[in-house]
ZADO-1210 file (C-alpha; in nm, 4 decimals, padded with zeros to 6 digits):
<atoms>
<atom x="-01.9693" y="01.4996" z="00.4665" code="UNK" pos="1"/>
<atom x="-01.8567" y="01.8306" z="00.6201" code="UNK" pos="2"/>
<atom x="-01.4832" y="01.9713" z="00.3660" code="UNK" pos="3"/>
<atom x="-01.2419" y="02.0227" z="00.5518" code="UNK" pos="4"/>
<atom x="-00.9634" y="02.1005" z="00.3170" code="UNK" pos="5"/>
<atom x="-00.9436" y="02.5004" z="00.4536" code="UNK" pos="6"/>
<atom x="-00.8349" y="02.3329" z="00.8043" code="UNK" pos="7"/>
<atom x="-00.5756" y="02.1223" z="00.6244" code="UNK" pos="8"/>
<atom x="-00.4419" y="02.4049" z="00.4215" code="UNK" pos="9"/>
<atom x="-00.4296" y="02.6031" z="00.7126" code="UNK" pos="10"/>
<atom x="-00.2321" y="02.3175" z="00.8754" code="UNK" pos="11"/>
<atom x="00.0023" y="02.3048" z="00.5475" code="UNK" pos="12"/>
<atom x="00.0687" y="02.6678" z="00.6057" code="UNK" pos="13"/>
<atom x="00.1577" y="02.6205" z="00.9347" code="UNK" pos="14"/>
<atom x="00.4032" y="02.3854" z="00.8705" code="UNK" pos="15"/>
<atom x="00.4964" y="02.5706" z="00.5793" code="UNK" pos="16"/>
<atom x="00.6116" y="02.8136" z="00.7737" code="UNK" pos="17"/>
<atom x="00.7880" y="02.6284" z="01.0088" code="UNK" pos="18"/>
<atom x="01.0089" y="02.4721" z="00.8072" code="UNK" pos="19"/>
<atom x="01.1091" y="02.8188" z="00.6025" code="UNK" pos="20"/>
<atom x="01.1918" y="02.8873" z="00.8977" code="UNK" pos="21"/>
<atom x="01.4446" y="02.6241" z="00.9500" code="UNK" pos="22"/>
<atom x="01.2793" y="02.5919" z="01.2502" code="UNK" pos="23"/>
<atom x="01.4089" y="02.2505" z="01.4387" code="UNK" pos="24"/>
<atom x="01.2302" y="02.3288" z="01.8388" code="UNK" pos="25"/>
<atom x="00.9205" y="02.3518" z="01.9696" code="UNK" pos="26"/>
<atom x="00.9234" y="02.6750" z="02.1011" code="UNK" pos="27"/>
<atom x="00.9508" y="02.8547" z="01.7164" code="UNK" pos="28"/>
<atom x="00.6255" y="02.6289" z="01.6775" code="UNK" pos="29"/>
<atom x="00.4371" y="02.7991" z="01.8838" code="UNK" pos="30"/>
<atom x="00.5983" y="03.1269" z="01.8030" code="UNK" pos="31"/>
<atom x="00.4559" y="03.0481" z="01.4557" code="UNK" pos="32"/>
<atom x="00.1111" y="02.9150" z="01.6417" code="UNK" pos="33"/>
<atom x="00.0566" y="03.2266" z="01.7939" code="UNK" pos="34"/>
<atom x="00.1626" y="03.4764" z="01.5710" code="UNK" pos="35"/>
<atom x="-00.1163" y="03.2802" z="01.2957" code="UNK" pos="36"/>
<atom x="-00.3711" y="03.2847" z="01.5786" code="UNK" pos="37"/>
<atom x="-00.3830" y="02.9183" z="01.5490" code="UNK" pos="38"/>
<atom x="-00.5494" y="02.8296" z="01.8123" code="UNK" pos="39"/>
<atom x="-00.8713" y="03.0004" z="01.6458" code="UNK" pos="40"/>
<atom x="-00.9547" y="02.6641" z="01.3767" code="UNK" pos="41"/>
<atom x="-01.1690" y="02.5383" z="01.7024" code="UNK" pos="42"/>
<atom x="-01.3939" y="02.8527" z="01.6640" code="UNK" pos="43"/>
<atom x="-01.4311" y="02.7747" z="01.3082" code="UNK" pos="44"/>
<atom x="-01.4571" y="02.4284" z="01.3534" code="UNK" pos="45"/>
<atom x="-01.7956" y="02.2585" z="01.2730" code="UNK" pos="46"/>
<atom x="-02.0361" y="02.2448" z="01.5976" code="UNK" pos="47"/>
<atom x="-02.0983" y="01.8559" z="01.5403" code="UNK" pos="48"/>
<atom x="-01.9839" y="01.5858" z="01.4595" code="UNK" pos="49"/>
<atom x="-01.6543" y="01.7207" z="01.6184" code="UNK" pos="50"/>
<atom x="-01.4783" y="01.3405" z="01.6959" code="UNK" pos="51"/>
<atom x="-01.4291" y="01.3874" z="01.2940" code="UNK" pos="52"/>
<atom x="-01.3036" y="01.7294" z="01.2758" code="UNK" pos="53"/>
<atom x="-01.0526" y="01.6592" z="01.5487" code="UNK" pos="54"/>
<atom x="-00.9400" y="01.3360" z="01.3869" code="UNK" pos="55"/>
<atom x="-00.8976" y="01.4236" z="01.0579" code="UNK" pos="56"/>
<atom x="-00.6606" y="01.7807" z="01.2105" code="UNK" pos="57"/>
<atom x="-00.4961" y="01.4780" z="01.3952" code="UNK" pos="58"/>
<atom x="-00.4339" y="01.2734" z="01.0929" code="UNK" pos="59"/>
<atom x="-00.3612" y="01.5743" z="00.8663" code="UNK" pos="60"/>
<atom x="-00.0458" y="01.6427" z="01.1083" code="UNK" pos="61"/>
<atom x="00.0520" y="01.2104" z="01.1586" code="UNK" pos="62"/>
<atom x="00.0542" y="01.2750" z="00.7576" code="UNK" pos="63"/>
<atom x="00.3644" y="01.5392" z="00.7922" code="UNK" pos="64"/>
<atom x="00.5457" y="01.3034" z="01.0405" code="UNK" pos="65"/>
<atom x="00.4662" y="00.9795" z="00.8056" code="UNK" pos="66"/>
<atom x="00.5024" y="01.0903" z="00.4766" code="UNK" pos="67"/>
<atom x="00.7093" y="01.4120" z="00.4714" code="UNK" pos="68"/>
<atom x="01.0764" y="01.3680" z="00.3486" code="UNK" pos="69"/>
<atom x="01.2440" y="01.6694" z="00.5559" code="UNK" pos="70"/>
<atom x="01.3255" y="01.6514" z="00.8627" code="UNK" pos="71"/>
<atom x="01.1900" y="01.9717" z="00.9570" code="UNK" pos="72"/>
<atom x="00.9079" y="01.9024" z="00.8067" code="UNK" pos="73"/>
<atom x="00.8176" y="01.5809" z="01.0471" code="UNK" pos="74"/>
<atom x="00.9166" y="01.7983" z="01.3549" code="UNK" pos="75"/>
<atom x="00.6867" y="02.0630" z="01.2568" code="UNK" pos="76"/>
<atom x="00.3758" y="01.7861" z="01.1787" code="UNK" pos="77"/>
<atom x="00.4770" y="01.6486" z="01.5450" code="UNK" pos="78"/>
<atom x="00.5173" y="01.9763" z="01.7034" code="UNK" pos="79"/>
<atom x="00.1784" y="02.0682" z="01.5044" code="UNK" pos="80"/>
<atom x="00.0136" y="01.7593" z="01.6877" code="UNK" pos="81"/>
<atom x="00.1100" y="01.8273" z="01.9825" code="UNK" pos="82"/>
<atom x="-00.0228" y="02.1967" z="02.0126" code="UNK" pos="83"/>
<atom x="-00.3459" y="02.1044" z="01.8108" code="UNK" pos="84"/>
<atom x="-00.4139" y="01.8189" z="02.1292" code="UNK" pos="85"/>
<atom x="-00.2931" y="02.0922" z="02.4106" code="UNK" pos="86"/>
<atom x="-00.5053" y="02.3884" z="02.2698" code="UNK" pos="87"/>
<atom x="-00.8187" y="02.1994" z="02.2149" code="UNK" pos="88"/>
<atom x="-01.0925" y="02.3317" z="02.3958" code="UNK" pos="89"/>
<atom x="-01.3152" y="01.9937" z="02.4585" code="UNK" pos="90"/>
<atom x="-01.3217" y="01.8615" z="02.8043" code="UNK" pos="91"/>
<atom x="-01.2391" y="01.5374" z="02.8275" code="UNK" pos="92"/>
<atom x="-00.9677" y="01.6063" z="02.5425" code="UNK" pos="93"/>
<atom x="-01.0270" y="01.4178" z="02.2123" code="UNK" pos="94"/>
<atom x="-00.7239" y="01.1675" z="02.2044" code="UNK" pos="95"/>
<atom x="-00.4954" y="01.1372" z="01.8807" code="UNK" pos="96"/>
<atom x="-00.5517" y="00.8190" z="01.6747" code="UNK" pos="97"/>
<atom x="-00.2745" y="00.6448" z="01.5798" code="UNK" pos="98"/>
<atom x="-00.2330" y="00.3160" z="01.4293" code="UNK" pos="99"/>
<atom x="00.1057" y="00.0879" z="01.5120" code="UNK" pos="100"/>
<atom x="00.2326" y="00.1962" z="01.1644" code="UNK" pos="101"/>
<atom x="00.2373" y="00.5552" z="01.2148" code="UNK" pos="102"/>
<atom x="00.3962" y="00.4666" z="01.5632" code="UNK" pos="103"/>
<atom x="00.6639" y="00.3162" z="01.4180" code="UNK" pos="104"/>
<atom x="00.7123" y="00.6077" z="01.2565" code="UNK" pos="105"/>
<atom x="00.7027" y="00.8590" z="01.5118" code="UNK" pos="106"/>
<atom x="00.9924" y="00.6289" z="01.7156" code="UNK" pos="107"/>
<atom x="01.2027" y="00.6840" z="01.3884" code="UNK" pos="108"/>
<atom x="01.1330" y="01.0597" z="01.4165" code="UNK" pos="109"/>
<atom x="01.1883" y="01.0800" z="01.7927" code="UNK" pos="110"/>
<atom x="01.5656" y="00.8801" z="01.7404" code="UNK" pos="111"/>
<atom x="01.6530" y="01.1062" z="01.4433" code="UNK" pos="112"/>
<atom x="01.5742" y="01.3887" z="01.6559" code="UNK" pos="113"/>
<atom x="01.8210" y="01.2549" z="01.9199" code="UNK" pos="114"/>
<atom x="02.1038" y="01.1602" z="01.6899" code="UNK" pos="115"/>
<atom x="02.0650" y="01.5577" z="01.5793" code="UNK" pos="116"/>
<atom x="02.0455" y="01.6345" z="01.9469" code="UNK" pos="117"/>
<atom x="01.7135" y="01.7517" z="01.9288" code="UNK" pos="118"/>
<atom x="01.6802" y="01.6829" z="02.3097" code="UNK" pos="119"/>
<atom x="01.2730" y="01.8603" z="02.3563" code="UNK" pos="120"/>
<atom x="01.1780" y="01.5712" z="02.1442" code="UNK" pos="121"/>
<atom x="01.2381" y="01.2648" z="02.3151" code="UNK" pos="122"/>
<atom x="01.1042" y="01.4496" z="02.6118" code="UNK" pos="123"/>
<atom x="00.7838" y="01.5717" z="02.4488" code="UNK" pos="124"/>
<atom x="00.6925" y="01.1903" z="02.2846" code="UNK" pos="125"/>
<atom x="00.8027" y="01.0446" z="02.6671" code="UNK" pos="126"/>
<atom x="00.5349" y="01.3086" z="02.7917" code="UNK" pos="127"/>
<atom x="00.2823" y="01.2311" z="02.5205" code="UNK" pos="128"/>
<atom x="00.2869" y="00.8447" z="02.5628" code="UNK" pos="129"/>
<atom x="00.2531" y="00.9430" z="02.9275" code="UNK" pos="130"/>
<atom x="-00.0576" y="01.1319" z="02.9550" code="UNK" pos="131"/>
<atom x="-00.2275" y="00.9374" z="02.7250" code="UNK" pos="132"/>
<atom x="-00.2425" y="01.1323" z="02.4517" code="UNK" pos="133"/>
<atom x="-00.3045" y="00.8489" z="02.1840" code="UNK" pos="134"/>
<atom x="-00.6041" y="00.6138" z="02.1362" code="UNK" pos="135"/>
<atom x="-00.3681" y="00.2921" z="01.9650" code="UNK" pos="136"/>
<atom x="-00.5542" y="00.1336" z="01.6553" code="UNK" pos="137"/>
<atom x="-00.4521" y="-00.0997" z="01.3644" code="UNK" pos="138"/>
<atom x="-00.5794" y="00.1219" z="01.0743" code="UNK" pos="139"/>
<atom x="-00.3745" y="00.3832" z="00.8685" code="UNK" pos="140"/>
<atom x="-00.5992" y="00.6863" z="00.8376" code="UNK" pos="141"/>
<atom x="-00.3576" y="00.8202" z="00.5684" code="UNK" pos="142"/>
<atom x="-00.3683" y="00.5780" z="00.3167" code="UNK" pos="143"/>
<atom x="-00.6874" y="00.6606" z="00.1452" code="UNK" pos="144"/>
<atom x="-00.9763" y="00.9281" z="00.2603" code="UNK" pos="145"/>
<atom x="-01.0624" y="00.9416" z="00.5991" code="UNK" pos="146"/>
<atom x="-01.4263" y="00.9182" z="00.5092" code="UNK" pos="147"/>
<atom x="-01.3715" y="00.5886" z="00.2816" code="UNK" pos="148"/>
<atom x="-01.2030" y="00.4373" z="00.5922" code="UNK" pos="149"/>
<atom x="-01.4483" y="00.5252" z="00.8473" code="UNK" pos="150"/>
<atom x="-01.7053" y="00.3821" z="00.5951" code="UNK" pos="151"/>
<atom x="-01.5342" y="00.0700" z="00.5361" code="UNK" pos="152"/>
<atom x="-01.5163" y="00.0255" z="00.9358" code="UNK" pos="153"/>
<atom x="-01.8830" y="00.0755" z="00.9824" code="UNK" pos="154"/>
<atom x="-01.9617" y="-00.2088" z="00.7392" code="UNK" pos="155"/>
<atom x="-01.6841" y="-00.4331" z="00.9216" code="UNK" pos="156"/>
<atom x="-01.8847" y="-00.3722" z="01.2180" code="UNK" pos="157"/>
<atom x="-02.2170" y="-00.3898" z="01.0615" code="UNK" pos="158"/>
<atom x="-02.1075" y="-00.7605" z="00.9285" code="UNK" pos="159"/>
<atom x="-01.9994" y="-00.8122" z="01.2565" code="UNK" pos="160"/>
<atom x="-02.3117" y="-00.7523" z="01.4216" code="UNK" pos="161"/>
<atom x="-02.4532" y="-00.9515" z="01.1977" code="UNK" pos="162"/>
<atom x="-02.3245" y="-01.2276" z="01.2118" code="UNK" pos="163"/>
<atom x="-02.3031" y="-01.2252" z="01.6315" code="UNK" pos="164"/>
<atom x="-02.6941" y="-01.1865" z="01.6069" code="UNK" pos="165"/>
<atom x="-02.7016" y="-01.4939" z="01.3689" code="UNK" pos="166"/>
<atom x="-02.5083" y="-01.7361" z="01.5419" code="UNK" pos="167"/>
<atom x="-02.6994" y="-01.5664" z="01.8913" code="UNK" pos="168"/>
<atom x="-03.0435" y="-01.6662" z="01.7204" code="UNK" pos="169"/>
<atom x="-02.9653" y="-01.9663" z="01.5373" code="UNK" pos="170"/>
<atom x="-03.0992" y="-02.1727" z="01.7121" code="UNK" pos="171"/>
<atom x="-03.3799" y="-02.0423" z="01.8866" code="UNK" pos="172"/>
<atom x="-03.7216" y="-02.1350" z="01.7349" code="UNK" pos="173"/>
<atom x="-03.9126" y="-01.8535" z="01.8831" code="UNK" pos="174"/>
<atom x="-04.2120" y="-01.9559" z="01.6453" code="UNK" pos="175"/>
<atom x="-04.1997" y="-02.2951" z="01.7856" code="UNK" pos="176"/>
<atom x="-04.2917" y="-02.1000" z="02.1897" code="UNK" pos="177"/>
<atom x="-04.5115" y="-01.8338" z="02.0190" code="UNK" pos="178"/>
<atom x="-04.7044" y="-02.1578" z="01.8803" code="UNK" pos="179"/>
<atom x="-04.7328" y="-02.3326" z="02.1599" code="UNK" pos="180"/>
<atom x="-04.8407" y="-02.0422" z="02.3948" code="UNK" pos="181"/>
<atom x="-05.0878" y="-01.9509" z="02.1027" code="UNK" pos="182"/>
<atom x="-05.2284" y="-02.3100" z="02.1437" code="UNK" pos="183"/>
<atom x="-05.2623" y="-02.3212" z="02.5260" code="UNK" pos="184"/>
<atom x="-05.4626" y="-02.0461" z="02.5108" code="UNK" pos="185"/>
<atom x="-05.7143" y="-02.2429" z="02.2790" code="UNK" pos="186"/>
</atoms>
């Protein structure tokens, strides 16, 4: 499992600095994107497996919008998000996983924003529901490790399969034909 707690910190920082800022628009975030040559954690970004890199950025930045309790704070995980999709330089563009719970969420965010008349941000989560930024899903990523969830969906799925190819072979005596071709052949 590749550690990827230098891209999180990195990501704290980021935010960090965002909200000393006081920063409440999207345009200080990528003032503060640029001037910490953000856009660089691709370069240093692991060469496979990078579905999980980008994933866990993504959920590192839901995390600030979820489970942050200033305000500034959430914007700057959203605002975060949002430049970590748009500067990514993969072709197609990983989407951003989110489940229905960290949805929810992000609507709270977006009508806080309004009643502070934080008009960009209605806008930008219009836009990013738009062009498809997010791949919907019923699991939290940020309630436990990434890696213990993504482990606990494999052997879902494993089970799964299992249990398809069971009930698929169930009743099919293929000893019964293998027999019987065995004995015409006698």
């Amino acid at each position: 499992m590749m550690d990827l707690s230098s891209f999180k910190m990195d990501i704290d920082e980021l935010i960090d600095e965002f909200v000393e800022g006081e920063s409440t628009t999207l345009a200080d975030m990528k003032k503060v994107f640029l001037s910490r040559k953000f856009s660089y954690i691709f370069e240093a970004g692991p060469s496979n497996n990078l579905a999980f890199f980008m994933q866990s950025l993504y959920a590192h930045s839901i995390g600030h919008i979820c489970n942050a309790d200033s305000f500034s704070r959430r914007l700057g995980g959203l605002y975060c998000l949002y430049c970590l999709y748009e500067t990514q330089p993969f072709t197609p563009a990983f989407k951003i996983y989110i489940s229905l719970g960290e949805l929810e969420k992000l609507r709270v965010l977006v009508a806080d924003a309004k009643a502070k008349y934080i008009r960009v941000l209605p806008a930008l989560g219009n836009q990013m529901l738009e062009t498809n930024m997010f791949l919907f899903g019923f699991v939290d990523l940020n309630k436990g490790s990434v890696s213990d969830t993504v482990k606990q969906l494999t052997e879902f799925q494993n089970t799964c399969i299992k249990v398809a190819n069971d009930r698929l072979f169930k009743n099919i005596h293929i000893e019964q034909y293998l027999h019987m071709e065995l004995v015409c052949y006698f």
